[in-house]
C-alpha positions as CSV (number, residue, x, y, z in Angstrom):
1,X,-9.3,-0.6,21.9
2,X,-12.4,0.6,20.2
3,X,-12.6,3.5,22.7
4,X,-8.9,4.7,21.4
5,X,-9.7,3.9,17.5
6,X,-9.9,7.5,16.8
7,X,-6.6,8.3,18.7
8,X,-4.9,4.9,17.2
9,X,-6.1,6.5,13.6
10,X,-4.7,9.9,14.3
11,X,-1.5,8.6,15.5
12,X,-1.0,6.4,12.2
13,X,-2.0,9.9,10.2
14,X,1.1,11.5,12.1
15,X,3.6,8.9,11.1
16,X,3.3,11.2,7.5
17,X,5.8,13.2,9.3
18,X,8.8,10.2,8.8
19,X,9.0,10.6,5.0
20,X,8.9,14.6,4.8
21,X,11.6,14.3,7.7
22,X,14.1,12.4,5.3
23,X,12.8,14.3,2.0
24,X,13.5,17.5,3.6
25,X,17.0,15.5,4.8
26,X,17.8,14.0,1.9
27,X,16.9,16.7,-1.0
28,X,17.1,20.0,0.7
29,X,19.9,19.9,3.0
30,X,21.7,17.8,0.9
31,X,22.5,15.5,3.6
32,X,24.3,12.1,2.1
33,X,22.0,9.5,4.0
34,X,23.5,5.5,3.6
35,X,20.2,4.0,3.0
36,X,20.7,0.3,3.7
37,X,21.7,0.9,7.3
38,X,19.0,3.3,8.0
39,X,16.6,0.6,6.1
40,X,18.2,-2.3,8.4
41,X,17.6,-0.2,11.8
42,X,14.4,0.3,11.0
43,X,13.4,-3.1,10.1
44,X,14.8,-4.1,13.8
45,X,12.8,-1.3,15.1
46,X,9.9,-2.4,13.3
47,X,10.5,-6.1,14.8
48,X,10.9,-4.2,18.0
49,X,7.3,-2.9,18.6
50,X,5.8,-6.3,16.9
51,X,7.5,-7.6,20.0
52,X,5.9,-4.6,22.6
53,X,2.7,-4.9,20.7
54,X,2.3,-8.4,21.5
55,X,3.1,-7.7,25.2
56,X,1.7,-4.6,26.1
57,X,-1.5,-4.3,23.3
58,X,-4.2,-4.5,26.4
59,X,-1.9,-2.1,28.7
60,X,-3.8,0.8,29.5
61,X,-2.7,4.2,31.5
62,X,-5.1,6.7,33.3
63,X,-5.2,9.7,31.2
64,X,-7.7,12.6,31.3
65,X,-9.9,11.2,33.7
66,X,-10.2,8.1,31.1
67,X,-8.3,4.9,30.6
68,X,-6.3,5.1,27.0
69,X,-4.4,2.5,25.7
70,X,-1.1,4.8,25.4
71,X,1.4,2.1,24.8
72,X,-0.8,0.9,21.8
73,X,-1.3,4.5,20.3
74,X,3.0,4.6,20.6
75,X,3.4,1.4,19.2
76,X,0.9,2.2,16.1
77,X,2.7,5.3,15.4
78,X,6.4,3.2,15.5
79,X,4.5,1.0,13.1
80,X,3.2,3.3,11.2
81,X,6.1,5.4,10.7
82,X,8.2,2.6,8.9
83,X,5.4,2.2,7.0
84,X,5.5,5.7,5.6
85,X,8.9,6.2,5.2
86,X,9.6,2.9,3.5
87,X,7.8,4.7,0.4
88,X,10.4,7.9,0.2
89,X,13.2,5.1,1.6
90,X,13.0,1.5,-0.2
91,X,11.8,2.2,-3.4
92,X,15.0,4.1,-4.5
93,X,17.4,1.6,-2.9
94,X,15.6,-0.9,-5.2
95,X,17.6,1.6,-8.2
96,X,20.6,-0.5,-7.7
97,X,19.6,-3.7,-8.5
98,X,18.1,-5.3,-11.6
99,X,14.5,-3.5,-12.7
100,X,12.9,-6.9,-12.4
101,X,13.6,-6.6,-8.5
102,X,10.7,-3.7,-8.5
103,X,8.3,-6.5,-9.4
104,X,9.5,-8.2,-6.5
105,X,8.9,-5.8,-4.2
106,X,5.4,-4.9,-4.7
107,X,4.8,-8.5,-5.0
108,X,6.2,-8.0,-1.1
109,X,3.8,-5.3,-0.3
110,X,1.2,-7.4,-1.4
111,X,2.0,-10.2,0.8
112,X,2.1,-8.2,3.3
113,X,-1.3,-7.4,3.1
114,X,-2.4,-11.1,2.1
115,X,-0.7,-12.9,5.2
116,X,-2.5,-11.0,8.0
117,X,-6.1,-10.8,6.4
118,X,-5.3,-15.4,5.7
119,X,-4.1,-15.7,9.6
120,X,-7.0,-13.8,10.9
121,X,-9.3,-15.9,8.7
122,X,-7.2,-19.0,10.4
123,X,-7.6,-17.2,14.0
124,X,-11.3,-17.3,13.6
125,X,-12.1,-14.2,15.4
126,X,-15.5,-11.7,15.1
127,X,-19.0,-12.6,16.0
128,X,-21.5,-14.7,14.2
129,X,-25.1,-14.5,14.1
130,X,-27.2,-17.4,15.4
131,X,-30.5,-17.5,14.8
132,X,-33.2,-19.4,17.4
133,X,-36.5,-18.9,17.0
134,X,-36.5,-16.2,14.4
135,X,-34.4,-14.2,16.5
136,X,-30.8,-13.4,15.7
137,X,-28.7,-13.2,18.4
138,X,-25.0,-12.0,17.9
139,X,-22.7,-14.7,19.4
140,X,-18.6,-14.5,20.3
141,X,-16.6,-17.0,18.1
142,X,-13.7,-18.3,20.4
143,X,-10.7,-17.4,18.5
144,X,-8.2,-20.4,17.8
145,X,-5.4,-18.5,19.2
146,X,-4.6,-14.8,20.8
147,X,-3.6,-11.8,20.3
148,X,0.0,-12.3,21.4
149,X,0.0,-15.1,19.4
150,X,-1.2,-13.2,16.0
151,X,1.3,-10.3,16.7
152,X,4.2,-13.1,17.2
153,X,3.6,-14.1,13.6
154,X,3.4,-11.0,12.3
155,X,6.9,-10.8,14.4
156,X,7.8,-13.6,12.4
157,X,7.2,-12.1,9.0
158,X,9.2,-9.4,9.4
159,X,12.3,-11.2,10.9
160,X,11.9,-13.1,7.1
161,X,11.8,-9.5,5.7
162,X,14.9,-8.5,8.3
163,X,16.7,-11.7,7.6
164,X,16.0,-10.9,3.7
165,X,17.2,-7.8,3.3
166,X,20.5,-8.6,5.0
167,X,21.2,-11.4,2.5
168,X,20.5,-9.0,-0.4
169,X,22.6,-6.2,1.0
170,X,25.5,-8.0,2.6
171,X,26.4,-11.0,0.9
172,X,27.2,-12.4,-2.3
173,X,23.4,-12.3,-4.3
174,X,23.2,-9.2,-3.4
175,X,26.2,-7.8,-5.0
176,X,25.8,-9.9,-8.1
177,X,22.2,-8.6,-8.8
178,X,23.7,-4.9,-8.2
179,X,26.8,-5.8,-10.9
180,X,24.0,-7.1,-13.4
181,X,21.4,-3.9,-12.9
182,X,24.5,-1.7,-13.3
183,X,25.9,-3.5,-16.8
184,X,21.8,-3.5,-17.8
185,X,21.4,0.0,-17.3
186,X,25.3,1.4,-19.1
187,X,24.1,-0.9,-22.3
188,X,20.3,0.5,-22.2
189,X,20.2,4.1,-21.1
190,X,23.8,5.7,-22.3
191,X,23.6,5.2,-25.6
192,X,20.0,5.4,-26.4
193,X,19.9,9.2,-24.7
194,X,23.4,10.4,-25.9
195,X,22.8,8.7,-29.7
196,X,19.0,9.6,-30.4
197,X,19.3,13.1,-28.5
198,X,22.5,14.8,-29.1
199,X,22.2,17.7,-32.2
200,X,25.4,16.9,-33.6
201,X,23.8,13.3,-35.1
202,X,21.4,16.1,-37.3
203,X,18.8,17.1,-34.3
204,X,18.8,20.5,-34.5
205,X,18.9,21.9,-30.9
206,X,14.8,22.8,-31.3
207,X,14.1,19.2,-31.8
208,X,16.4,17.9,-28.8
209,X,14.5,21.0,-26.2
210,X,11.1,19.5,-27.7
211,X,12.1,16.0,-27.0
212,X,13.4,16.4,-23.3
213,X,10.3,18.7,-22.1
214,X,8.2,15.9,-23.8
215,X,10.0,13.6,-21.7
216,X,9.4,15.6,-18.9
217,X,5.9,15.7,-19.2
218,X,5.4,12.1,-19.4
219,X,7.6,12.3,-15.8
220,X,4.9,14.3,-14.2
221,X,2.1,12.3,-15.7
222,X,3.3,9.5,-14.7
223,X,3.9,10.8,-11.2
224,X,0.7,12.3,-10.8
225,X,-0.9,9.1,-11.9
226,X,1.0,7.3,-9.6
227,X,-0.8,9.7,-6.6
228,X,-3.9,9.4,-7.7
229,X,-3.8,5.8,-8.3
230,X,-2.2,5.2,-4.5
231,X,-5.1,7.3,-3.0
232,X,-7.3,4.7,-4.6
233,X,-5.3,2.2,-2.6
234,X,-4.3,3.3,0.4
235,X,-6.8,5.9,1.2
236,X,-10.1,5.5,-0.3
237,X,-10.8,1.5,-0.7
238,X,-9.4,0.8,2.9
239,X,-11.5,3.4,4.6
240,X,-14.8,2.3,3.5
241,X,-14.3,-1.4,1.9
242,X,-16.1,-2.7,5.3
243,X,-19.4,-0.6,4.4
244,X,-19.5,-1.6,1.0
245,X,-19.0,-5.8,2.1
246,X,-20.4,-6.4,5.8
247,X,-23.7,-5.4,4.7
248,X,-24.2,-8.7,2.7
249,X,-22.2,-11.1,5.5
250,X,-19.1,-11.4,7.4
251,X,-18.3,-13.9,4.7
252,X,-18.4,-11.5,2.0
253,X,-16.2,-9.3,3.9
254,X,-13.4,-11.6,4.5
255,X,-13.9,-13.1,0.7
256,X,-13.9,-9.9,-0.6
257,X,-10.5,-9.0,1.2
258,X,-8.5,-12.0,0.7
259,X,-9.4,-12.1,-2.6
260,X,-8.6,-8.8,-3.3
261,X,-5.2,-9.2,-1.3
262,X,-4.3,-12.0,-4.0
263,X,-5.4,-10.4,-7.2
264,X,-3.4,-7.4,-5.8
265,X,0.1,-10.2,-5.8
266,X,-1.0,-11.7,-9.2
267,X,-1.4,-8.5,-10.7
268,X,2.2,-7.6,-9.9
269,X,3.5,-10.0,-12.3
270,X,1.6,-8.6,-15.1
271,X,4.1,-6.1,-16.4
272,X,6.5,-8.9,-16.6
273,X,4.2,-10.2,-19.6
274,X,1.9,-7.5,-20.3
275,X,3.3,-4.2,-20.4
276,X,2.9,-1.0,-22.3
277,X,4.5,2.5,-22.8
278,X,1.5,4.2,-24.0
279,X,0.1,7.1,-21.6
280,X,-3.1,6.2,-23.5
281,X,-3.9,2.8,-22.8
282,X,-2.4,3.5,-19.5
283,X,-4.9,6.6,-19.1
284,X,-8.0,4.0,-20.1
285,X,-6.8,1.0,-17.4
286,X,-6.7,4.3,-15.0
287,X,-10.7,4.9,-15.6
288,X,-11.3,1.6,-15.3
289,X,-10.2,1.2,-11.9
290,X,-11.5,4.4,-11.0
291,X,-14.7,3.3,-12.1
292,X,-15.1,-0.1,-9.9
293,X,-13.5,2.4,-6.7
294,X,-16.3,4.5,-7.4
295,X,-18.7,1.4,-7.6
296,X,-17.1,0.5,-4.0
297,X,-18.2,4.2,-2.6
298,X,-21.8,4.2,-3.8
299,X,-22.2,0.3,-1.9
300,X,-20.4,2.1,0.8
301,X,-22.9,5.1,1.0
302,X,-26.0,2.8,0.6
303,X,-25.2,1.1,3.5
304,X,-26.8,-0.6,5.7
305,X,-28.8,-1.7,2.7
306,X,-26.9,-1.6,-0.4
307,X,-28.4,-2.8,-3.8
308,X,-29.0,-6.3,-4.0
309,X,-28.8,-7.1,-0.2
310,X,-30.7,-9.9,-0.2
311,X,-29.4,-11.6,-3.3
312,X,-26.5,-13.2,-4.2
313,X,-25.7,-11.2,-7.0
314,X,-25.0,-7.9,-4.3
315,X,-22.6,-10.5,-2.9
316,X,-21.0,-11.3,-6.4
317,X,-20.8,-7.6,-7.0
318,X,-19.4,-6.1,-3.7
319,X,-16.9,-8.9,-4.1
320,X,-16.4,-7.9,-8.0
321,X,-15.5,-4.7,-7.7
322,X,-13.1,-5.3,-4.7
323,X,-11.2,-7.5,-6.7
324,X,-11.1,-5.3,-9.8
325,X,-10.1,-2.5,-8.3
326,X,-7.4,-4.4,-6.6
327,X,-5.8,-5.9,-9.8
328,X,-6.3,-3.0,-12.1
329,X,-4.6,-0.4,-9.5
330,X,-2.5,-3.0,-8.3
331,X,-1.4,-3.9,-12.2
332,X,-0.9,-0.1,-12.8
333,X,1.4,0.7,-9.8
334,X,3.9,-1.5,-10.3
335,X,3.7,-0.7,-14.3
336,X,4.0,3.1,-13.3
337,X,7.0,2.7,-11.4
338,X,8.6,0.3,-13.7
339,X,8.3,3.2,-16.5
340,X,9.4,5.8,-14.0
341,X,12.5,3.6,-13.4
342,X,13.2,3.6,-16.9
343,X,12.3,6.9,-18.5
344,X,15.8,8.6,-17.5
345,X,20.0,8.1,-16.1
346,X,19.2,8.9,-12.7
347,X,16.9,6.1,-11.3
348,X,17.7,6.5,-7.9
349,X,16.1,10.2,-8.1
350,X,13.1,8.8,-10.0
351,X,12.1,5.9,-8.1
352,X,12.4,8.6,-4.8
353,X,9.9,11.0,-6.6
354,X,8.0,7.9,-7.4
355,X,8.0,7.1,-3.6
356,X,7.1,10.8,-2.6
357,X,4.2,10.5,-5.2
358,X,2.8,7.4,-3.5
359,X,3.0,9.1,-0.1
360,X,1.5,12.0,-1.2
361,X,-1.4,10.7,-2.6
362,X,-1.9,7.8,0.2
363,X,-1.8,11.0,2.4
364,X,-4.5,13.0,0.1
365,X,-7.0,10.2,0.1
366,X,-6.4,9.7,3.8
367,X,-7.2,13.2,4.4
368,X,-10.2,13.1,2.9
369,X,-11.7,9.9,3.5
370,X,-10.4,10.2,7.6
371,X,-13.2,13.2,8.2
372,X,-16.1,11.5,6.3
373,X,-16.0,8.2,7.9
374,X,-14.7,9.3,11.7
375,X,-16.2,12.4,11.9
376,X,-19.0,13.3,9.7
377,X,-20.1,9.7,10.3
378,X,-21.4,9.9,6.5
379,X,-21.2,6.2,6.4
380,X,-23.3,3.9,8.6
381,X,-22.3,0.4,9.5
382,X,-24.6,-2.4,9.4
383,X,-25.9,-4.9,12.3
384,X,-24.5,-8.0,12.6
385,X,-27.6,-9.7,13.5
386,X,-30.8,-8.5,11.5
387,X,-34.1,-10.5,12.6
């Protein structure tokens, strides 16, 4: 498997082609997709390679005078590909039920980050240093279960998700949260836009051009933000977060992620409390978490001995940052997307734009992190065992 990470990488980097596949479907041939079938089949089809994967993962095939593990790479990309899509795919099927459900969802995402990092904690597997004689020598931990075993849970979490989305879509809760977002949004959005905007109420038609470019430029703003913020998230931070925590311990590592992994769920609930409309303050929380993302690329670059190695405090602060970053870009996505949502009539167009402006910028930071960690090698890992 380590011999085919580069391959397993590039083959997650082409599943980008899924969501510009059913933009260019959706938006350019005008082609009337129904979304919760498509979402349905592939939620089995994810379930479907959760199920190969746990199988097959070890399968190799002869290839170019080298084993590869092929049905991995395939199984990756299937993964992947839901993955990508779900941004340009779920987020505007989420237009039809009540704007609180948005919460929900990246509350969802963030689980579905938090559960794998806790069961591989549980699983217990990695080396460990163990030190005899003043010598460190690097030790396998015996895992408490398998492979097959952690991909069947991982099966099992998205047969929750499966199972899930066919009691929103097809039965009665479902339809009841679609009849309440639809009577929220006709007693919000009509009469606010066709009351405060129309010239005949004394706007003269100057005023009403002024107000909907304004309006427009918030859009983009907000969409750009929403990039730039995502290739914080799922570009940057994931690529290098090992350099900038395994230098202190493995314990540091795995505290830094799961602890990042719940701030990022706790953070979602924010807007329900603490919200805000103001591009200003929303500008300022946007420098803040660029700032501890940069704090996480200069550990990353000093490693294998980052500032304060040897102290606790390095361990405080690698562990800091990872969690600030995670709430404060965590806090802003689901704040960004809840104002997209809510900024105009046609949510279902917005929250897709929204999706394509996650993609987009997941894809940008992958793109530039991908070449300076796999093949300019500008960051160096650091030994497990150090005498």
């Amino acid at each position: 498997m380590i011999k085919d990470r580069f391959n397993c990488l590039t083959a997650i980097h082409l599943a980008c082609i899924g969501p510009l596949i059913y933009s260019f479907l959706l938006k350019w041939q005008r082609l009337s997709l129904p979304q919760a079938p498509i979402i349905l089949v592939l939620l089995i089809f994810c379930c479907i390679c959760m199920v190969l994967l746990a199988l097959f993962w070890s399968t190799t095939a002869y290839i170019f005078n080298e084993e590869r593990s092929v049905i991995l790479m395939l199984l990756m990309f299937g993964l992947a590909l839901v993955n990508t899509t779900s941004s340009v795919l779920f987020m505007p099927y989420m237009s039809i039920f009540h704007p609180s459900y948005l919460t929900a969802y990246f509350i969802g995402m963030s689980f579905s980050a938090l559960l794998p990092s806790i069961v591989s904690i549980i699983q217990g597997a990695g080396d460990e240093c163990i030190y005899m004689n003043g010598s460190a020598i690097r030790e396998r931990i015996t895992p408490l279960f398998g492979v097959e075993e952690y991909n069947l849970i991982m099966l099992a979490w998205l047969l929750i998700a499966t199972v899930s989305f066919i009691l929103l879509n097809w039965t009665r809760l479902g339809a009841e949260s679609s009849a309440a977002s639809n009577n929220t949004s006709t007693e919000t959005n009509l009469p606010v836009d066709e009351s405060v905007l129309l010239p005949h109420q004394g706007l003269n038609i100057g005023v009403f051009k002024k107000t909907m470019v304004s309006k427009r430029l918030r859009y983009i703003i907000l969409l750009l933000m929403m990039a730039f913020i995502n290739a914080q998230m799922n570009g940057i931070i994931p690529s290098i977060q090992s350099f900038a925590t395994l230098p202190y311990s493995q314990a540091t590592y795995r505290f830094g992620l799961t602890l990042a992994n719940i701030a990022a769920s706790l953070a979602c609930f924010l807007p329900l409390f603490l919200s805000t409309k103001s591009l200003g303050v929303i500008s300022l929380l946007n420098v803040i978490a660029s700032i501890f993302t940069a704090v996480i690329v200069v550990l990353a670059a000093m490693s294998p001995t980052p500032i304060l190695k040897y102290s606790i405090w390095g361990q405080v602060l690698s562990v800091g940052v990872a969690v600030g970053s995670s709430l404060f870009l965590s806090y802003l996505r689901t704040l960004i997307t809840t104002l997209v949502r809510d900024g105009g009539k046609d949510e279902k167009s917005r929250l897709f734009w929204c999706g394509v402006a996650i993609q987009i910028g997941s894809f940008i930071g992958s793109c530039i992190m991908f070449p300076l960690v796999n093949l300019l090698n500008l960051f160096e890992s650091a030994p497990l065992c150090a005498n």
